[in-house]
C-alpha positions as CSV (number, residue, x, y, z in Angstrom):
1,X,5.1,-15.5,-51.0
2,X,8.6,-14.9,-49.8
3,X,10.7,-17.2,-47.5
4,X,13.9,-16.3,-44.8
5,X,16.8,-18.2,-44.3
6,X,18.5,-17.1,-41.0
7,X,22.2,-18.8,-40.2
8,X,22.9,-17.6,-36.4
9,X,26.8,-18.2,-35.9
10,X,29.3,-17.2,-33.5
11,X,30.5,-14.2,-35.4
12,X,28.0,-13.3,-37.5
13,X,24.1,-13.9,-38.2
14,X,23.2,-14.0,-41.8
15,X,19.5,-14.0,-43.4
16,X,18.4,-14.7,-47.2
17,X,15.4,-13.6,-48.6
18,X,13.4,-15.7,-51.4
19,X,10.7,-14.7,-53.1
20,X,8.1,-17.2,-54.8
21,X,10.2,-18.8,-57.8
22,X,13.2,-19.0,-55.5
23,X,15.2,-16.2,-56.4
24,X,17.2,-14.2,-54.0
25,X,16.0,-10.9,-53.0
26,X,18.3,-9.6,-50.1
27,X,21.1,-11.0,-48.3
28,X,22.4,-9.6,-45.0
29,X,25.6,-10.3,-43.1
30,X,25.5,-8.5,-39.0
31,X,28.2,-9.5,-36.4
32,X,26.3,-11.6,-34.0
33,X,28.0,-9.9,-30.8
34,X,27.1,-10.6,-27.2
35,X,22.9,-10.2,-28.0
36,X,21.6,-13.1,-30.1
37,X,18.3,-11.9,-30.6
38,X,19.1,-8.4,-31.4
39,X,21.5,-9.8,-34.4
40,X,18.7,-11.9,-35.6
41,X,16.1,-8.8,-35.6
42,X,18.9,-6.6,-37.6
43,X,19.8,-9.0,-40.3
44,X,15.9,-10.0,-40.6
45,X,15.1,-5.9,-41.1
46,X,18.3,-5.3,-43.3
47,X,16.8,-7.6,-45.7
48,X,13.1,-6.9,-45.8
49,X,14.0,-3.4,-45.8
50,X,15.7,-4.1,-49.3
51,X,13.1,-6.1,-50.5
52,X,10.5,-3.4,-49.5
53,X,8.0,-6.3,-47.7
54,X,6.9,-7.0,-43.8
55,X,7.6,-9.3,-42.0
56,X,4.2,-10.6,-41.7
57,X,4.5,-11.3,-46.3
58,X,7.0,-14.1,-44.9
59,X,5.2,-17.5,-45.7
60,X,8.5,-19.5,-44.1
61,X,11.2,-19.0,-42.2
62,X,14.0,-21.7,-41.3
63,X,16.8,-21.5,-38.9
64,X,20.4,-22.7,-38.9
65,X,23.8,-22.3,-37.1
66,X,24.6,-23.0,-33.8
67,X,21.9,-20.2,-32.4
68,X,19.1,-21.8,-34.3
69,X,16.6,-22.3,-31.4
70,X,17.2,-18.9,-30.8
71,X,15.1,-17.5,-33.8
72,X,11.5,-16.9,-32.8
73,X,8.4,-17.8,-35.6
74,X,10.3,-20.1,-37.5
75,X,9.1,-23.5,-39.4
76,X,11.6,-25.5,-38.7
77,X,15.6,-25.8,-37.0
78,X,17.9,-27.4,-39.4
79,X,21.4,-28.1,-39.3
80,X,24.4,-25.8,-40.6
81,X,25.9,-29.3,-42.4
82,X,22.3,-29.8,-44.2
83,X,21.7,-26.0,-45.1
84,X,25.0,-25.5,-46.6
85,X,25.4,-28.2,-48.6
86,X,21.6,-27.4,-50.0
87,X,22.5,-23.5,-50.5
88,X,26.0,-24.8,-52.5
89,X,24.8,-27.4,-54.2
90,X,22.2,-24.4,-56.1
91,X,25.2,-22.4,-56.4
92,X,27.7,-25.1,-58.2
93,X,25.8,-28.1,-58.9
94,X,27.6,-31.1,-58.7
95,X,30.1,-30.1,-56.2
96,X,30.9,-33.4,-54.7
97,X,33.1,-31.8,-51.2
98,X,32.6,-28.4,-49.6
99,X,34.8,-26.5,-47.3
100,X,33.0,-24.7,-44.5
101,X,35.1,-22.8,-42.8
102,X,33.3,-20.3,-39.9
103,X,33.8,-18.4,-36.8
104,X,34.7,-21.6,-34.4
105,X,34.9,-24.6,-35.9
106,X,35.5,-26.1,-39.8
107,X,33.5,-28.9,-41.7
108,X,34.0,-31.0,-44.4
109,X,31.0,-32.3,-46.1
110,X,30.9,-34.7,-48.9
111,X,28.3,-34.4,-51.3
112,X,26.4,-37.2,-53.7
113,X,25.8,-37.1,-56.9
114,X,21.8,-35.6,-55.7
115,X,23.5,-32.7,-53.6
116,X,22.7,-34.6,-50.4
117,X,24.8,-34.8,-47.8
118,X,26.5,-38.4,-47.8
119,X,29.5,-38.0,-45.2
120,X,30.8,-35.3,-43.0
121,X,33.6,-34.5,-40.8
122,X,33.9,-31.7,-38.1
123,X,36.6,-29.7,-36.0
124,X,34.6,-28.5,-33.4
125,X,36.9,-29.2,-30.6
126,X,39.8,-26.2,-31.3
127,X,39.5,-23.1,-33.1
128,X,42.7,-23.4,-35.1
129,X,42.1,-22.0,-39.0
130,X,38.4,-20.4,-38.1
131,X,37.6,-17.0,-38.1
132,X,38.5,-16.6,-34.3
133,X,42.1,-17.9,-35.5
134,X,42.5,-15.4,-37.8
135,X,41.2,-12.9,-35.8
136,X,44.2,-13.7,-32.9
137,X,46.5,-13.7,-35.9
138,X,46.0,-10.6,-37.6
139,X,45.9,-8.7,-33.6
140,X,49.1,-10.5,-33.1
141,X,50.6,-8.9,-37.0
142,X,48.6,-5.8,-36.0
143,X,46.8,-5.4,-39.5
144,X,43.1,-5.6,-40.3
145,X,41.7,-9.2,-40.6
146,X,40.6,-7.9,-43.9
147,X,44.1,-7.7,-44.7
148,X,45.3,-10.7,-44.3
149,X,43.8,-11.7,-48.3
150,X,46.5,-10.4,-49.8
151,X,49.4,-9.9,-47.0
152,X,51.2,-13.5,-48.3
153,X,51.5,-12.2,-52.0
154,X,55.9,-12.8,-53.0
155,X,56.4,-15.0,-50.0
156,X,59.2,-17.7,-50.9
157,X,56.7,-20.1,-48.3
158,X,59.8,-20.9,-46.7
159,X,58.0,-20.1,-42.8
160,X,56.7,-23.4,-41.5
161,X,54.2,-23.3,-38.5
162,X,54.8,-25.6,-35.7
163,X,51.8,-25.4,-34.3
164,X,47.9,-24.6,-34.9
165,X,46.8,-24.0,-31.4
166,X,45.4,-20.6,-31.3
167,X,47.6,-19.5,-28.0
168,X,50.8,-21.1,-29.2
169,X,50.6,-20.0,-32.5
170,X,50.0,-15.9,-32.1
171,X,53.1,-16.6,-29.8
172,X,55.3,-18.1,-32.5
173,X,54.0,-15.4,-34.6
174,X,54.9,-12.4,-32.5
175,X,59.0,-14.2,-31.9
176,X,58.6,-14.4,-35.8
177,X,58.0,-10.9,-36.1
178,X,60.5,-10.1,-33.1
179,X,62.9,-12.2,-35.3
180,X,62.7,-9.8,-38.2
181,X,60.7,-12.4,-40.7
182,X,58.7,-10.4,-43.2
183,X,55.2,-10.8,-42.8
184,X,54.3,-11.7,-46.3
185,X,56.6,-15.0,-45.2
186,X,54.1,-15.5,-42.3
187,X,51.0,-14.9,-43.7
188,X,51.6,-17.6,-46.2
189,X,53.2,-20.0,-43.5
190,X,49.5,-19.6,-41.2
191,X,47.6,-20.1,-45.0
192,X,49.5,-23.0,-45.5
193,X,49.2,-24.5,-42.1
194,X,45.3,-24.3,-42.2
195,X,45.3,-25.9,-45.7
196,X,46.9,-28.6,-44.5
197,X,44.2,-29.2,-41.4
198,X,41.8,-28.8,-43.9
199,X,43.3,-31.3,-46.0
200,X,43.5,-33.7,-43.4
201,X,39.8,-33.4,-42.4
202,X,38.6,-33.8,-46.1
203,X,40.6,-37.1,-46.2
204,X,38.2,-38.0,-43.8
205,X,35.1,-38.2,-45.9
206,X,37.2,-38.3,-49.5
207,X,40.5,-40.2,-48.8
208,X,40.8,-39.5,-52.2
209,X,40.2,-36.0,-53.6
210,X,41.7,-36.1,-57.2
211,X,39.5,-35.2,-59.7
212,X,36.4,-34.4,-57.1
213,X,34.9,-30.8,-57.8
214,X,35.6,-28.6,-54.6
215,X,33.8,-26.2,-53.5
216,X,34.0,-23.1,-50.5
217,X,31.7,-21.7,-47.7
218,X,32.2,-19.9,-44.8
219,X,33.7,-16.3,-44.1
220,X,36.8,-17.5,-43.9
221,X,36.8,-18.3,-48.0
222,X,37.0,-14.5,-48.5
223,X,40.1,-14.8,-47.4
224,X,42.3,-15.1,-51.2
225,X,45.2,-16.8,-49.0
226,X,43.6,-19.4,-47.4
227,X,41.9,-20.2,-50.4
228,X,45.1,-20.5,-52.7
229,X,46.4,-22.4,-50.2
230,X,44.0,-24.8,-50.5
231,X,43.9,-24.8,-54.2
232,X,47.3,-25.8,-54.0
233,X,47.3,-28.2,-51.9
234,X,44.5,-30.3,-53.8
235,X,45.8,-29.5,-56.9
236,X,42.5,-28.2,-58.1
237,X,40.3,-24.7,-58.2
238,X,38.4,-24.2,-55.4
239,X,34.6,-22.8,-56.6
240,X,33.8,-20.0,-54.2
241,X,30.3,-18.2,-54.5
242,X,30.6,-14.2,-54.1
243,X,28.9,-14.1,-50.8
244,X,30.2,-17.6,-48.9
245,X,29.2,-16.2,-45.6
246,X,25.3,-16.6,-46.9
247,X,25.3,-19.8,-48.2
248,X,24.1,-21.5,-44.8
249,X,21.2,-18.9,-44.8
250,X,20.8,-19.7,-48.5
251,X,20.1,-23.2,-48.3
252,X,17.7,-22.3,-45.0
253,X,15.8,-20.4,-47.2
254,X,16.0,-22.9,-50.1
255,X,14.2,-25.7,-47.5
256,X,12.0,-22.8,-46.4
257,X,10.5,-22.5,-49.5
258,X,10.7,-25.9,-49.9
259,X,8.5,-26.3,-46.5
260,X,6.1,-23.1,-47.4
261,X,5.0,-24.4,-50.8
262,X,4.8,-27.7,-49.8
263,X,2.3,-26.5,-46.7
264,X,0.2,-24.7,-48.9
C-alpha cells in the first residue's frame, strides 16, 4: 500500500509519497503558477514516476495548504498548522516550536510534549518576510532569489530596516542601493528584520523561548540568512530538515497512512 501527501500553496505544490511501513519514496516540489490543478497532477506524476507505481496502488491520499479542496480523490482536507507539525515532529522529535515560513503568510506553532499542536500564531494579513517578500527583494537587488542565502556573508549588520511592508521596503532598498550601501550590508539588514517579526510572533505561543528546541519549515528556511538570523536572535540552533518545503506534504502523508491502515 502506498499513501500521498499533497501541500497546495501559493508558490508551490508539493506531494510525498509513503509506502507501507511509512517510509518516504518520492518527494516533489512544482511551482503552483496560475493552474492549481495542473500543479497538483505534475507533482502527483513526478513522484509516482520515481517510485515506479500508478496512481490507482495509492491506498490514501490527504490534502493540505491553502488549495486543499482543490485536490480531487482524496481522504481527507487537513490543515497546513496540523500537517506540519505531524511531518516535523517525525523529522526532530521533540521539537517543542516550529517556524513555517511559506509563499504568503508565516506561522508559529507550538508543539507538546506528544508532537501535537498546543498553540499557534499566524501572519496571514501582510506578506512581509514570506516567499513573495523575498521575491520583491531580490527583483529590487537584481540577483536570483536563490542568491540571497549567502549575499549577507561579512556584513558589519550595521543597515537597519524601517520598515517590513513589502512596497515600502523594496523602496528603501533600491535608495539603499542608489546610496551606494553594499549589498551584503542589506541582505543582512532584510534577514535581520524578518527575524525579528518572527520573533515577535513566536512570543505569542512561547513568551519564553530559552531552552525550547526550535525547529524550521517552509521554503523560506533554505534561505542560510534568514535562518542565521534567527539563530541569533534566539540564541539557539535552528533544526532544519533537508527538504523544509515538503514537510507539510510529509505530515499529509504521515495522517494518510494513518487514515489508510486504519480503514483497512
Amino acid at each position: 500500500m502506498y499513501f500521498l501527501g499533497v501541500d497546495l500553496g501559493s508558490l508551490s505544490c508539493d506531494a510525498v509519497l509513503l509506502d507501507n511501513n511509512g517510509g518516504v519514496l518520492a518527494s516533489s516540489v512544482v511551482p503552483t503558477g496560475a493552474r492549481n490543478r495542473e500543479a497538483i497532477a505534475r507533482a502527483t506524476d513526478e513522484v509516482l514516476k520515481v517510485a515506479g507505481i500508478t496512481e490507482d496502488q495509492i491506498r490514501a491520499t490527504v490534502s493540505t495548504g491553502y488549495g486543499r479542496d482543490r485536490v480531487e480523490k482524496r481522504l481527507a482536507a487537513v490543515t497546513e498548522i496540523t500537517c506540519h507539525a505531524r511531518g516535523i515532529n517525525s523529522l526532530f522529535g521533540g521539537t517543542q516550536v516550529l517556524i513555517d515560513i511559506g509563499g504568503q503568510d508565516s506561522k508559529a506553532v507550538r508543539l507538546d510534549s506528544d508532537g501535537q499542536v498546543a498553540d499557534f500564531a499566524m501572519n496571514d494579513k501582510c506578506a512581509a518576510g514570506t516567499g513573495r517578500f523575498l521575491e520583491a527583494m531580490a527583483r529590487a537587488l537584481q540577483v536570483d532569489i536563490e542568491e540571497l542565502s549567502e549575499l549577507d556573508t561579512g556584513a558589519s549588520g550595521g543597515v537597519i530596516l524601517s520598515s517590513m511592508c513589502t512596497v515600502f521596503a523594496e523602496s528603501e532598498v533600491v535608495s539603499l542601493i542608489a546610496d551606494g550601501v553594499a549589498v551584503n550590508e542589506i541582505v543582512s539588514g532584510l534577514n535581520r528584520a524578518i527575524a525579528s517579526r518572527i520573533v515577535a510572533l513566536v512570543r505569542r505561543v512561547a513568551p519564553t523561548s530559552d531552552g525550547l528546541s526550535i525547529a524550521m519549515s517552509g521554503g523560506v528556511a533554505h534561505n542560510h540568512g534568514v535562518v542565521r538570523a534567527l539563530s541569533q536572535a534566539f540564541e539557539t540552533k535552528i533544526s532544519v530538515p533537508p527538504k523544509p518545503d515538503t514537510v507539510g506534504a510529509l505530515g499529509a502523508a504521515l495522517i494518510a497512512r494513518e487514515k489508510g491502515i486504519r480503514g483497512s
